[in-house]
N, C-alpha and C positions, 0 to 999 in steps of 0.2 A: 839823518836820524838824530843823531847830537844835536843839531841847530833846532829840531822842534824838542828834546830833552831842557832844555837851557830857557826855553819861554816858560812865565808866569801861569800860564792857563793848561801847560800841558799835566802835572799830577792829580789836578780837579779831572780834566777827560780823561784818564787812567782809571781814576777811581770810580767815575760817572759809569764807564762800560764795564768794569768788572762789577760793578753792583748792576747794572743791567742783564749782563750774563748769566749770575746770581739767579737773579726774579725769575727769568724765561726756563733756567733750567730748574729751580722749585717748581715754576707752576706748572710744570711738564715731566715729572719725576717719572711716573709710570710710564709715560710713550718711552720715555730717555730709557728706563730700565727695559723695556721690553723689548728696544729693539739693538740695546747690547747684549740682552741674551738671545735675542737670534742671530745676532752676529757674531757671538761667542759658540751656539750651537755647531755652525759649519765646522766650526775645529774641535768637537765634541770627541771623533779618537783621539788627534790629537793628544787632546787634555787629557783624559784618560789612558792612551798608552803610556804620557809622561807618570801619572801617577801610578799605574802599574810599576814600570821601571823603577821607579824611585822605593816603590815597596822592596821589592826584589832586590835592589842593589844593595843595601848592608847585609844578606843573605851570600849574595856574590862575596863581597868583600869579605865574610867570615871565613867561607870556604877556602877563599886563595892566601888570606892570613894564617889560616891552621891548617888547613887538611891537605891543601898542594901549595905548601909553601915552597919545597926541595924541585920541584916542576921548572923545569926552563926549556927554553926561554922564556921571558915574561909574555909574550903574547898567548902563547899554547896554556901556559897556567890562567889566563885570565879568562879563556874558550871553554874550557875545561868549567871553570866556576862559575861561569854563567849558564853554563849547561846545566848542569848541578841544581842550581839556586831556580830556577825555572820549570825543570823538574819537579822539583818539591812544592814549586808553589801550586801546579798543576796536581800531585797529591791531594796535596793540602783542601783544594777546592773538593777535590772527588769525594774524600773521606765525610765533609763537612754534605755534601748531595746523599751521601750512602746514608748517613746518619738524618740526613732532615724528611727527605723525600720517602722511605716506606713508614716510619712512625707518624710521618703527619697523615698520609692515607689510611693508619689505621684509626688516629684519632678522631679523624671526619665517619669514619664507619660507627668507630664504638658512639659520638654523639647522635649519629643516624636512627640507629638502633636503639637508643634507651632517651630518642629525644619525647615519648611521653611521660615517662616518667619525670624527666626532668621539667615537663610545661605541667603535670601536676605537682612536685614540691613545689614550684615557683607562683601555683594559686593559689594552693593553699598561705605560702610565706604571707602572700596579697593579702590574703582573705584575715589573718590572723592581726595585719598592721593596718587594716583597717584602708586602705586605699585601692583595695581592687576595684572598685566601683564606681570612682573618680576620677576616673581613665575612661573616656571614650572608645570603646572599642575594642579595651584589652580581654574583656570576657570571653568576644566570639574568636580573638586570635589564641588565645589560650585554651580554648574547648577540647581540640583535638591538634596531633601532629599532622595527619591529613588534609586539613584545611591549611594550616601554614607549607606546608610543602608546596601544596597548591598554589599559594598566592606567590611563591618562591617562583613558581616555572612561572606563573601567569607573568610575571614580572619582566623574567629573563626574555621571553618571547615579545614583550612588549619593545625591550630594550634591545632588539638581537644587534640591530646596525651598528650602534653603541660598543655591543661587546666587538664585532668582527674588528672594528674601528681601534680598540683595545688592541686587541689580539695584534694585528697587522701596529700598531705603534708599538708591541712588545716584542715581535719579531724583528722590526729595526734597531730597536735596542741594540739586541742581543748581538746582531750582524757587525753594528756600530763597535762591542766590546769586543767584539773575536778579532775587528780590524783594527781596533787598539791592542791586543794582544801581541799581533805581529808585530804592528812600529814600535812596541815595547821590549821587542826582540832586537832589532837594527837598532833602537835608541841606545839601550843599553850595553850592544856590543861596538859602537859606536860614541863611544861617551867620552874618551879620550880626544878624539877628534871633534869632537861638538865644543866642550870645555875650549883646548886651543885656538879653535876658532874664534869664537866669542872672545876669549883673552883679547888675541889678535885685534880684533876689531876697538873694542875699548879701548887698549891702548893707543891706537890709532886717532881716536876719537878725542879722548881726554888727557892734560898734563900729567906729567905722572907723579907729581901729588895726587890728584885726584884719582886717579889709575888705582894706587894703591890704599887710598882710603875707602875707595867702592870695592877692591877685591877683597879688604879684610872685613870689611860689612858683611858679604855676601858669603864669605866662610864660616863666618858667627852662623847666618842665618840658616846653609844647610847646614850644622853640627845640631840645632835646633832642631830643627825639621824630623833628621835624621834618629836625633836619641829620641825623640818624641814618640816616631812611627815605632824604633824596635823596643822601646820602653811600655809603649800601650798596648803593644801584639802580646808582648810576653806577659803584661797584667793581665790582660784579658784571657790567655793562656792558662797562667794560674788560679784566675779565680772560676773559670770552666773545668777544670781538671778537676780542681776541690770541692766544686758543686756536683759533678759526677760521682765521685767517691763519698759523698754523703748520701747521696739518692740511692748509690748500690748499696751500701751499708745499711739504709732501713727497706732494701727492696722495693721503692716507690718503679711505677710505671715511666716510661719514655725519659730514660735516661739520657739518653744519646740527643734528645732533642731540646728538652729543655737546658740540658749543659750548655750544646752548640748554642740556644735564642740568650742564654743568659751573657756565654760567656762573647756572642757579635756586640750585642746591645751593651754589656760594659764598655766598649770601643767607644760610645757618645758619650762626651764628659757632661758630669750632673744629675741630668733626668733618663740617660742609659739604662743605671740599674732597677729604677723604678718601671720604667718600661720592660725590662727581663722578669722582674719583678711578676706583674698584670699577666702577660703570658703562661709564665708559668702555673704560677695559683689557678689560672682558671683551666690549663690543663689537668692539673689536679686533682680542684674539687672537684670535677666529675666523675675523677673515680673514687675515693675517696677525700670525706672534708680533713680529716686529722693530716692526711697528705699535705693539703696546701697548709695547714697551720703548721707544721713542722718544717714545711720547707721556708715561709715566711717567718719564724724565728732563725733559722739555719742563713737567710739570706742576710737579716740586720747583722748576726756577730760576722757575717762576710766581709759582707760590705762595710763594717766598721772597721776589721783589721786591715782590711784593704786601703782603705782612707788613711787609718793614723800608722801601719807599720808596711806594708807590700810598696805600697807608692812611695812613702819617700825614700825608703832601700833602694828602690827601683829609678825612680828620676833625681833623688840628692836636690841639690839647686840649679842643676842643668836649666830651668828655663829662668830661674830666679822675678816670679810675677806673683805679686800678692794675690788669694783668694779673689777679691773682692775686683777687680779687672777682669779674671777669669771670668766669674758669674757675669760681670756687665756682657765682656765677648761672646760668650753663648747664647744670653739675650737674643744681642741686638745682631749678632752671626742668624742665628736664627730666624728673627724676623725676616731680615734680608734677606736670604737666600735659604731657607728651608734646611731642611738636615745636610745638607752641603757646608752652610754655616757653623751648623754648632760641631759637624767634625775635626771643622781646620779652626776652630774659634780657640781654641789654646793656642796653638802655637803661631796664630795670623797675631793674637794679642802680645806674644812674646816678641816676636818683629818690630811691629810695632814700639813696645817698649825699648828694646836696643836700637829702632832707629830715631826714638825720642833720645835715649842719652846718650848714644853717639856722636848722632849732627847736631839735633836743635839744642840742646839741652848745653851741649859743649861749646858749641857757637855762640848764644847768650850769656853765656861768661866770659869767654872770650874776649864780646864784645863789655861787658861789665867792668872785666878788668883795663882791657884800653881806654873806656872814661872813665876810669879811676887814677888808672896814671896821667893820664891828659891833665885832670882835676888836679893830682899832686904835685904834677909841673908846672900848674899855673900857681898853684898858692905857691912855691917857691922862688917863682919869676916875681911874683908880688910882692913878697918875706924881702929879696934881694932890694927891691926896685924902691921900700920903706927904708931899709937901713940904709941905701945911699944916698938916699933923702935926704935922712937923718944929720 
């Protein structure tokens, strides 16, 4: 391999096939993406029971730092706080099904029920701005609740395969998450031993400079990871509790439910509260409008002390990434990969960032500084090589 390293023609054909490589996998973007995400799909628990576990472990880890710290041995304290922390997350989910699932069936009923009324304010709103009639067809969809219900079922019936087709991809789901739940069980209470492993093997693999320059990397990155996830749950926490205790304070309807869509959807950085936002108001105004205009001011002074005081109390300079990278990663997270994107796009850009000034960032100076000294030794050698000229 050195003897073809050492010929004249060999970094022109280096360069020749990596820009051939280049061309085929651009012009083939989507086959290429589509069939890593089916081959990313097969381990779809997998991925998700690690991201369960990883929820649930700084949960684990509180409990065996505070509440059975006196617990020994270490193994029994650790069973103990996994059990715990698992528990609660399993709460947690129920509280959040109690609270969504009976107010969203009453909200589909009371829309049911008072949806003529509501298709005659919305013709007359028409009729008064002067565009009900420039719409193809919204007159006869608006005439009565009965005819649009109708075309609702005509619809459904049309599409039944469609839905079974649904239904049966939403039942694998769900099968897919409960078998993620388990391996999130063994991951978890197994994690000691997966860590070691993994050590083991890298070290095995790499010098140990580089042993330990990839172990302190990867410590950065879950300390990251980690203050991120229990830093955003608890934002997201407070800023659902606060929005609860305003809605009971002026007695608005469906307390329980718009707290919980407000306070999931803060969970997505950016266009999260604007989405909690939409949700909400339009649960709202259908019971009353001064409803959603009160909770649409109550949500800007939220969401504003939440931006300029809850958050940075709450994350400090833990990821240390300017604004304006964040907004690119949500983006372009986004695009890529749909709301999977813009969830891990903070802290996939924080990564990134420490692994730009880690390695690359440190290594170009590195190397800046050794042709700088090279540079300073030669004009030295030169300086020398003039004066005994001289």
């Amino acid at each position: 391999m050195r003897r073809f390293q050492e010929k004249p023609w060999y970094p022109m054909a280096v360069a020749i096939s990596i820009g051939v490589v280049m061309y085929v996998s651009l012009t083939n973007l989507g086959t290429i993406l589509r069939a890593v995400g089916k081959f990313i799909s097969f381990f779809s628990p997998v991925i998700i029971g690690v991201i369960i576990a990883y929820i649930v472990n700084p949960l684990a880890k509180f409990y065996e730092k505070i509440l059975f710290k006196n617990i020994d041995p270490k193994k029994k304290r650790h069973m103990v706080s996994n059990i715990l922390a698992f528990i609660t997350f399993i709460l947690f989910l129920a509280l959040i099904l109690y609270l969504l699932i009976p107010q969203l069936i009453g909200s589909i009923m009371f829309l049911a029920d008072n949806l003529d009324s509501y298709l005659d304010a919305t013709k007359h709103l028409l009729d008064d701005l002067g565009i009900a009639g420039s719409i193809e067809g919204l007159e006869e969809i608006l005439n009565s609740s009965g005819d649009l219900l109708k075309k609702i079922l005509d619809l459904l019936t049309k599409n039944i395969d469609s839905i079974i087709s649904g239904t049966a991809s939403a039942g694998k789901s769900l099968l897919n998450v409960g078998i993620a739940f388990i391996l999130s069980i063994y991951i978890i209470s197994d994690k000691d031993k997966i860590k070691e492993g993994v050590k083991r093997l890298i070290a095995a693999l790499l010098s140990s400079e580089r042993y330990e320059r990839l172990t302190g990397f990867v410590r950065k990155c879950d300390v990251i990871l980690e203050q991120y996830v229990t830093h955003n749950f608890l934002d997201s926490l407070i800023v659902g509790v606060a929005n609860s205790i305003f809605m009971a304070i002026c007695r608005m309807p469906y307390v329980g439910l718009v707290s919980v869509v407000v306070a999931l959807t803060n969970l997505i950085p950016t266009f999260g509260p604007i989405i909690g936002w939409v949700i909400g108001g339009f649960l709202l105004v259908l019971i009353k409008p001064w409803y959603a205009l009160a909770f649409t001011l109550f949500t800007i002074v939220l969401q504003t002390a939440d931006g300029y005081v809850i958050k940075p109390k709450l994350f400090g300079d833990t990821l240390g990434v300017s604004g304006l990278l964040i907004l690119v990663g949500v983006i372009v997270g986004g695009r890529m990969f749909g709301i999977v994107g813009i969830l891990v796009a903070i802290p996939g850009v924080a990564i990134l960032d420490l692994l730009y000034k880690e390695f690359v960032l440190l290594r170009l100076e590195a190397r800046k500084q050794e042709e700088n000294k090279a540079l300073s030794e030669e004009n030295t050698q030169n300086n020398s090589e003039e004066k005994s000229g001289q």
